[in-house]
C-alpha positions as a Markdown table, in Angstrom:
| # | Residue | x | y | z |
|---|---|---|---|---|
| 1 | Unk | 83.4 | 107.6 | 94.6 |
| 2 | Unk | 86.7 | 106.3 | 95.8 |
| 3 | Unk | 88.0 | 109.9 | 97.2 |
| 4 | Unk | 84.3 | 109.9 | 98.9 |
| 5 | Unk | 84.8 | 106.3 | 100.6 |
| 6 | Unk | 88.4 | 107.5 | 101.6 |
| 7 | Unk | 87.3 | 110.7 | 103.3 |
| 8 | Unk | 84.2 | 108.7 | 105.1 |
| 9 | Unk | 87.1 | 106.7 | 106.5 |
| 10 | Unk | 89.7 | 108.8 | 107.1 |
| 11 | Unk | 90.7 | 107.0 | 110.5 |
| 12 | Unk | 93.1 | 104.6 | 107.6 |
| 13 | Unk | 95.0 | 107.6 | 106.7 |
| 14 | Unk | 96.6 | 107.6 | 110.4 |
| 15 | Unk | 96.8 | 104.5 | 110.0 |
| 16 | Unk | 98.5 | 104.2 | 106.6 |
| 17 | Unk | 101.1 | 106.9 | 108.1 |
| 18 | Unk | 101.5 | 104.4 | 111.2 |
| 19 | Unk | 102.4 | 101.2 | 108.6 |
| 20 | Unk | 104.8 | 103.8 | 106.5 |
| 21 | Unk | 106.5 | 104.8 | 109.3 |
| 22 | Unk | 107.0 | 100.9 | 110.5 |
| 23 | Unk | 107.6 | 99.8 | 106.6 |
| 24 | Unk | 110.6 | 102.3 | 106.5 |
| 25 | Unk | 111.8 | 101.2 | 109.8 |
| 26 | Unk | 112.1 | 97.6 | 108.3 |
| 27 | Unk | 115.3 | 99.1 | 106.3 |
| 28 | Unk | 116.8 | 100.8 | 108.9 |
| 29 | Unk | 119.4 | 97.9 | 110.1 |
| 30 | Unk | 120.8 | 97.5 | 106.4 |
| 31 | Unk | 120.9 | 100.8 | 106.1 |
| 32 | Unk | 122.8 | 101.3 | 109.4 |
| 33 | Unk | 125.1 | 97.9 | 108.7 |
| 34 | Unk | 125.7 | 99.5 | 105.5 |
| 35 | Unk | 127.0 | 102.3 | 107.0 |
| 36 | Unk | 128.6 | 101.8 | 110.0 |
| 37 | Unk | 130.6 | 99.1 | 109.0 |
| 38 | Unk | 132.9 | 100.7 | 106.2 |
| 39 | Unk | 133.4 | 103.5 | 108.5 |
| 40 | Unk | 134.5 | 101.4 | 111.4 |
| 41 | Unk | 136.9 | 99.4 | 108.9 |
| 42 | Unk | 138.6 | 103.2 | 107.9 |
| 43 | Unk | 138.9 | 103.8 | 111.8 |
| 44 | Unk | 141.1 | 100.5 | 112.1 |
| 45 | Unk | 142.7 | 101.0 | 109.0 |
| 46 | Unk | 143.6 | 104.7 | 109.9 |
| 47 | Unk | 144.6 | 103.5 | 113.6 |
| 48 | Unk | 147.0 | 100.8 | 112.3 |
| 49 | Unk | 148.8 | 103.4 | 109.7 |
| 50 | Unk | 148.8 | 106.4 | 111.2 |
| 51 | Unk | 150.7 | 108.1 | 108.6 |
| 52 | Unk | 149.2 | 106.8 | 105.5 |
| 53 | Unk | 146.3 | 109.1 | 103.5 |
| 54 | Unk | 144.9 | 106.2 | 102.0 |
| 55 | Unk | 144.6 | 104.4 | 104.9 |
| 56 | Unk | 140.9 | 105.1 | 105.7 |
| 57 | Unk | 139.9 | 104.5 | 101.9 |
| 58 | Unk | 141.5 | 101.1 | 101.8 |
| 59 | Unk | 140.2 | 99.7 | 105.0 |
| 60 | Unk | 136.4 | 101.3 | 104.0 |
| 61 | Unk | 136.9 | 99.8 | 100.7 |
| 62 | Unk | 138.0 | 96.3 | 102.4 |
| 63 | Unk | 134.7 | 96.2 | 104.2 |
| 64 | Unk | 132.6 | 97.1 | 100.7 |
| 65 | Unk | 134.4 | 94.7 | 99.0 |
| 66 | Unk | 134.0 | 91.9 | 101.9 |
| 67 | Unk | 131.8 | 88.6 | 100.9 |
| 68 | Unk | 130.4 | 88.8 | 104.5 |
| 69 | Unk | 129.0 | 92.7 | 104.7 |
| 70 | Unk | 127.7 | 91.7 | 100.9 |
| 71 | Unk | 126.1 | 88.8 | 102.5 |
| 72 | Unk | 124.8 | 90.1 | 105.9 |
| 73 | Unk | 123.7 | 93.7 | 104.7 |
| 74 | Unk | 122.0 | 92.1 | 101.8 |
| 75 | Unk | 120.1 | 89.5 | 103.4 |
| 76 | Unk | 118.7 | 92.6 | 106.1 |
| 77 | Unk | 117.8 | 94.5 | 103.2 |
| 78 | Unk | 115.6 | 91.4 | 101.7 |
| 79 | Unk | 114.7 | 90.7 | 104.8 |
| 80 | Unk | 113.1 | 94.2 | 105.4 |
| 81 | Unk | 111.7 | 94.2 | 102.0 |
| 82 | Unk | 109.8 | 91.4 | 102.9 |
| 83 | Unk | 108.7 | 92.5 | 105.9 |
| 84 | Unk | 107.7 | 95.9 | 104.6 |
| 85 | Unk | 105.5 | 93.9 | 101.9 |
| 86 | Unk | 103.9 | 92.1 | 104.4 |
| 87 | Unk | 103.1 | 95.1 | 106.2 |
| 88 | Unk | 101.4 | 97.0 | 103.0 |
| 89 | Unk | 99.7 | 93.4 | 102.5 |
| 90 | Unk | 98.2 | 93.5 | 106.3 |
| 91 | Unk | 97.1 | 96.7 | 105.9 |
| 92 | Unk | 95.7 | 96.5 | 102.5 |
| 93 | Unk | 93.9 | 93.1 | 103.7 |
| 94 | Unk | 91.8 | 95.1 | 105.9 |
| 95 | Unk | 91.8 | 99.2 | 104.1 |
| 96 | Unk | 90.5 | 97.1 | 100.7 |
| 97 | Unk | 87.6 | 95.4 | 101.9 |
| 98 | Unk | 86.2 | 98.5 | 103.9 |
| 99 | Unk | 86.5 | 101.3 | 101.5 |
| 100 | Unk | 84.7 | 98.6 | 99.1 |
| 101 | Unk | 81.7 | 97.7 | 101.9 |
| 102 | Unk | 81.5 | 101.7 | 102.1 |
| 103 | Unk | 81.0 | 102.4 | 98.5 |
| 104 | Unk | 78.7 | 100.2 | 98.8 |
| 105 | Unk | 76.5 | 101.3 | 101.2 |
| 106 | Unk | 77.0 | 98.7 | 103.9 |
| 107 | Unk | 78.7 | 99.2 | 107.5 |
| 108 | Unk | 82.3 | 99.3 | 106.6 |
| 109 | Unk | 84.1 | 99.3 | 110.1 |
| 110 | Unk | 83.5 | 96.2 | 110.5 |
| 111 | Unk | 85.0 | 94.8 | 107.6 |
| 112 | Unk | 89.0 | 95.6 | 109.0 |
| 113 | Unk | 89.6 | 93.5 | 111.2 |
| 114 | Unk | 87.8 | 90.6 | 109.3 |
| 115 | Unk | 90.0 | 91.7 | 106.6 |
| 116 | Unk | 92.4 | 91.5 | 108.1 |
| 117 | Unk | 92.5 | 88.0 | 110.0 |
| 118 | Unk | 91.1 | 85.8 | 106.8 |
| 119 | Unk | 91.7 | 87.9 | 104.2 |
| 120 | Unk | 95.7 | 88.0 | 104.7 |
| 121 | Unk | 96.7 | 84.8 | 102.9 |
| 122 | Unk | 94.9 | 85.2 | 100.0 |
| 123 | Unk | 95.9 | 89.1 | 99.6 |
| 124 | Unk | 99.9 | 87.6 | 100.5 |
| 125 | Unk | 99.5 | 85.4 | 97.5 |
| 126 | Unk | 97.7 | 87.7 | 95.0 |
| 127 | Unk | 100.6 | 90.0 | 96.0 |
| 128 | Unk | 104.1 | 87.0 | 95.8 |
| 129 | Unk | 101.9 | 86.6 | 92.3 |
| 130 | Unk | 102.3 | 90.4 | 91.7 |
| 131 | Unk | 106.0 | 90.6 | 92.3 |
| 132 | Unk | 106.7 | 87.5 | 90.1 |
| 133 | Unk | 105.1 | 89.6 | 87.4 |
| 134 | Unk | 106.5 | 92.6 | 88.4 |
| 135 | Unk | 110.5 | 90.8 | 88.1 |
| 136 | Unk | 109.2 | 89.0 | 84.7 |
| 137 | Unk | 108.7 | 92.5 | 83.0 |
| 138 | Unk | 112.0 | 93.5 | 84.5 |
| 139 | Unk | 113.8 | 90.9 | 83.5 |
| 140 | Unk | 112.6 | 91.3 | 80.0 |
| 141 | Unk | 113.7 | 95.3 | 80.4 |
| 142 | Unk | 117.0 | 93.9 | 81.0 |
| 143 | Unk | 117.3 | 91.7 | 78.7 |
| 144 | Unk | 116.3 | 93.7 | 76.2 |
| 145 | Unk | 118.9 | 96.3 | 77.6 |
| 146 | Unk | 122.1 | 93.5 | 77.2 |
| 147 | Unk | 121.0 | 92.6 | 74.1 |
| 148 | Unk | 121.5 | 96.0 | 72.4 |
| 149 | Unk | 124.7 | 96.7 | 74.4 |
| 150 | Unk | 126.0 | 93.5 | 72.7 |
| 151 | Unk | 124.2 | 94.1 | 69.0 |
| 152 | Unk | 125.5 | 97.7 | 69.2 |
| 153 | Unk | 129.3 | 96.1 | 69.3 |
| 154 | Unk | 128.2 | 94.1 | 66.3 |
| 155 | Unk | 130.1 | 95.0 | 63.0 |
| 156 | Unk | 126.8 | 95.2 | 60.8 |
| 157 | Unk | 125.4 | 97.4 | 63.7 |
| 158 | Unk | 127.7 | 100.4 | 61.9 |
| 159 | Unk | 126.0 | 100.6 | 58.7 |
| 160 | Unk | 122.7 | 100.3 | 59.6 |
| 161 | Unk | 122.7 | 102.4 | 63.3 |
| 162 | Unk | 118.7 | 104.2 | 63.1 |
| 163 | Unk | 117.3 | 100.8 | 62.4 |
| 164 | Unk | 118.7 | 99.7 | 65.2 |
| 165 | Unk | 118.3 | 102.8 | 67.3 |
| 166 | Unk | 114.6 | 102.5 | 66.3 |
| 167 | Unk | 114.6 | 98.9 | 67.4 |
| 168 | Unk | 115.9 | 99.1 | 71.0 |
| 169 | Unk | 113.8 | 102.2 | 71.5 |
| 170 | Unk | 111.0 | 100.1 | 70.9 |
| 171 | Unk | 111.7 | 97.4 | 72.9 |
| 172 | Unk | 112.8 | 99.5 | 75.6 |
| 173 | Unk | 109.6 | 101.9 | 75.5 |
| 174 | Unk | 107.5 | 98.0 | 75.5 |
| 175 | Unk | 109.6 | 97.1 | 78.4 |
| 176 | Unk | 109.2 | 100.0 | 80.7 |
| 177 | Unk | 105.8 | 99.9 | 79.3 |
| 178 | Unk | 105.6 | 96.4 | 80.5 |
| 179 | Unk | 106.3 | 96.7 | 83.7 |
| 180 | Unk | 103.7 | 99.6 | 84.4 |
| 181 | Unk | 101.5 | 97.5 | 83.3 |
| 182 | Unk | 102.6 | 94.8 | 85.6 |
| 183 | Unk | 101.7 | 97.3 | 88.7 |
| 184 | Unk | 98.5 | 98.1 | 87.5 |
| 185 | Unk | 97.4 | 94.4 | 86.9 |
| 186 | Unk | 99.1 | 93.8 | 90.5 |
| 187 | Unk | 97.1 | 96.9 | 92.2 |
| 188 | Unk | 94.1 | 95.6 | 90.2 |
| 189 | Unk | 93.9 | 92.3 | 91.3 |
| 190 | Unk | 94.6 | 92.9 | 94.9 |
| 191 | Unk | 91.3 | 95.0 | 94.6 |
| 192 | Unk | 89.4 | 92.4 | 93.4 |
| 193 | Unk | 90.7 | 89.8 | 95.8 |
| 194 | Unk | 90.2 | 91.8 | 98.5 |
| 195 | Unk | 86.8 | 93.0 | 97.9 |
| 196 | Unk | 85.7 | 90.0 | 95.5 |
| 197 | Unk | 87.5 | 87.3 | 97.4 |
| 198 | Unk | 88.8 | 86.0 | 94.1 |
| 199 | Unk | 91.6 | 83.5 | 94.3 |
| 200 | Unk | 95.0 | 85.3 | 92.7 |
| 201 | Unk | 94.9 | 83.7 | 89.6 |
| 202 | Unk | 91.2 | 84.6 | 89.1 |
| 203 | Unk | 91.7 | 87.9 | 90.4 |
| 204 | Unk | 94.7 | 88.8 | 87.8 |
| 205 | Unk | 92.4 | 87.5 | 84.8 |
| 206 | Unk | 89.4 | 89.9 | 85.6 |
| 207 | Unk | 91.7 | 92.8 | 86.7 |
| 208 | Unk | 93.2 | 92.1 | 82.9 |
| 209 | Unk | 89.7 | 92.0 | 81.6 |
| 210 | Unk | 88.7 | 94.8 | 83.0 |
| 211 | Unk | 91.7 | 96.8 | 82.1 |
| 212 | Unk | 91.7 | 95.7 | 78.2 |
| 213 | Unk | 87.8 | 96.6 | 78.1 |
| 214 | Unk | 88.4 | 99.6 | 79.9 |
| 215 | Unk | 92.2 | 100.9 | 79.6 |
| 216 | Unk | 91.4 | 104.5 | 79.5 |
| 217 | Unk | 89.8 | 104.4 | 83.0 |
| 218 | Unk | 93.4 | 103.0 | 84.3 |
| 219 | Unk | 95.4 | 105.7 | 82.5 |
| 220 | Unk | 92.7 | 108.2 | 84.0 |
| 221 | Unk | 93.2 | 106.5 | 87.5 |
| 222 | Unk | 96.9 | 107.0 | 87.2 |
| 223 | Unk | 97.1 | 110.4 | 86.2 |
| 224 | Unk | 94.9 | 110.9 | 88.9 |
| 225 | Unk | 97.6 | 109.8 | 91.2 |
| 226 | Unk | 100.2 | 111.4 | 89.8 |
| 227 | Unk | 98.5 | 114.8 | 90.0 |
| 228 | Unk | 97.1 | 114.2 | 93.6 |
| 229 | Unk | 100.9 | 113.6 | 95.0 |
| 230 | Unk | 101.7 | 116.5 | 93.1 |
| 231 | Unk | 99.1 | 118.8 | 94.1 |
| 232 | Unk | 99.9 | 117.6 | 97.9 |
| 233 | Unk | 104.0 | 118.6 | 97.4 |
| 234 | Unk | 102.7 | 122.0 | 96.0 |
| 235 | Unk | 100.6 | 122.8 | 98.3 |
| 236 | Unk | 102.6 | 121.8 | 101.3 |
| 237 | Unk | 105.9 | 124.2 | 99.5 |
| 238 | Unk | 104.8 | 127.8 | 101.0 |
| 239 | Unk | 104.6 | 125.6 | 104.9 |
| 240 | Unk | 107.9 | 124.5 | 104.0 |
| 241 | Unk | 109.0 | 128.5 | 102.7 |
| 242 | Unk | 107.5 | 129.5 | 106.0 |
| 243 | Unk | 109.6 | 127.4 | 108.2 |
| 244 | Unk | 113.0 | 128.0 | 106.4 |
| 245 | Unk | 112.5 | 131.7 | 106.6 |
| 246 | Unk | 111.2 | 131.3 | 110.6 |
| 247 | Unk | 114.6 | 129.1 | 110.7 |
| 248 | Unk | 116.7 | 132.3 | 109.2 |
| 249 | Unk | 115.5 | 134.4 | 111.9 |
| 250 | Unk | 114.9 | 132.0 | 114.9 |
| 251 | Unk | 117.2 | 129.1 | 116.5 |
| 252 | Unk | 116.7 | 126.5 | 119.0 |
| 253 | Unk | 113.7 | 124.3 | 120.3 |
| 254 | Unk | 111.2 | 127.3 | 119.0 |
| 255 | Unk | 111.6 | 125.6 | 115.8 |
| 256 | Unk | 110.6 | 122.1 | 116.7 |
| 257 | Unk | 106.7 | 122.8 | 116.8 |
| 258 | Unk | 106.5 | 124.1 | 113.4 |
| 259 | Unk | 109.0 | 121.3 | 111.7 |
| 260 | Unk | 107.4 | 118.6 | 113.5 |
| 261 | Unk | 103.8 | 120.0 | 112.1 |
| 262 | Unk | 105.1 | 120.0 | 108.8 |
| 263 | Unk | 106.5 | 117.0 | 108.8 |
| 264 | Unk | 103.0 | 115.5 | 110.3 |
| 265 | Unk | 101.3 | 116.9 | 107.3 |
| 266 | Unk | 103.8 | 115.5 | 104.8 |
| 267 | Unk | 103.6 | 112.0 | 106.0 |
| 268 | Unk | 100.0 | 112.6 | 106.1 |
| 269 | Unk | 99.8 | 113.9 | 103.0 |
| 270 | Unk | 101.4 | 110.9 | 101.4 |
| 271 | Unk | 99.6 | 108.5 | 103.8 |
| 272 | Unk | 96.5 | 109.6 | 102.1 |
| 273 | Unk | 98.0 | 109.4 | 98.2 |
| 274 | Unk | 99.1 | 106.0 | 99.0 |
| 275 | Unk | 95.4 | 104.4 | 100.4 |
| 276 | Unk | 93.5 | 106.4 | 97.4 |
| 277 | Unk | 96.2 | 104.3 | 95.0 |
């Protein structure tokens, strides 16, 4: 029913693309920052010792190790994360409530923008409550990972090591397990406060309730997801066989149709995988 909404409205898979393309643009300046700036510390390093190998190294290796470039190219790569959350969460605001008013019967269009403007706070905070979840199972993963670094060192740890391999297997397996969960429950309850207008507290409870009375129909909803992005890079491999073998033969702009295309299609592709999840 879900693939059937999507493909009545598959004017939000352009759109998705659109918001991907814009989301990974968000990055770009850290990215750059991150970049640019050890390589221009090796150029000045190089041009005040000439004759020194190292040169370059140390002054990249200066910049890394700078308190600013931590701090600056850092603070753009939160900054971009946040914006690039926001982004999913405007777009989700109004791609939630219409494939919901589509399965159920009703004249979905017109739910986006509506979505959109008044749905947007309440979708931001279902999603800040997602992310605190989301670092809570984390920062039990890592915990859990420290604390068997440090047991492992312990002397008793030597004559007793598959209990304690056993152990911190489990824990680590409940961690990781943990914090699939916590994605789920986030995805879930941005559904229901979407579609339900459920506060976010309200809107985690039910998506909990419904996945403890129904859990195989999220491991069946995952799976689906996994195959789908699978089934798309398979099937976009012999396009991409194509082109490399065109490229063996061919050079120049003849080859900028056919890369383009394919690259369309990928983004596309994924566009699609992302608004069915």
């Amino acid at each position: 029913m879900g693939l059937r909404a999507a493909s009545r409205e598959g004017w939000l898979v352009p759109l998705s693309m659109l918001i991907n393309l814009v989301r990974s643009g968000a990055l770009l300046p850290a990215l750059a920052l991150g970049a640019v700036l050890p390589l221009k510390g090796a150029l000045r390093a190089s041009q005040a010792r000439p004759f020194s190998f190292g040169a370059p190294l140390e002054g990249a290796l200066a910049v890394l190790g700078s308190s600013r470039f931590l701090a600056l190219v850092l603070g753009l790569w939160l900054a971009g994360s946040i914006l690039s959350g926001a982004l999913r969460v405007l777009f989700l605001s109004g791609a939630l409530p219409t494939l919901g008013a589509r399965l159920a019967g009703e004249v979905a269009p017109r739910r986006f923008a509506a979505g959109v403007a008044f749905g947007f706070p309440r979708q931001l905070a279902t999603w800040l409550l997602a992310v605190a979840v989301e670092l809570t199972a984390l920062g039990y993963l890592v915990a859990v990972g420290i604390a068997t670094v440090q047991v492992g060192r312990a002397p008793f740890a030597e004559d007793h090591p598959v209990a304690l391999a056993v152990a911190a297997g489990g824990m680590l397996t409940l961690g990781i397990a943990g914090i699939v969960f916590a994605r789920v429950l986030g995805d879930a309850a941005a559904a229901r406060a979407a579609i339900l207008g459920e506060r976010p507290a309200k809107a985690f409870a039910g998506g909990l309730r419904r996945f403890l009375a129904r859990p195989g129909a999220f491991v069946l909803g995952g799976l689906a997801a996994l195959l789908a992005a699978l089934a798309v890079s398979v099937a976009l491999q012999p396009a991409a066989g194509m082109v490399a073998a065109v490229a063996e033969r061919l050079d120049g702009p003849v080859l900028l149709g056919p890369q383009l295309m394919l690259a369309l299609l990928t983004a596309l592709g994924w566009a699609a995988i992302q608004l069915l999840t």
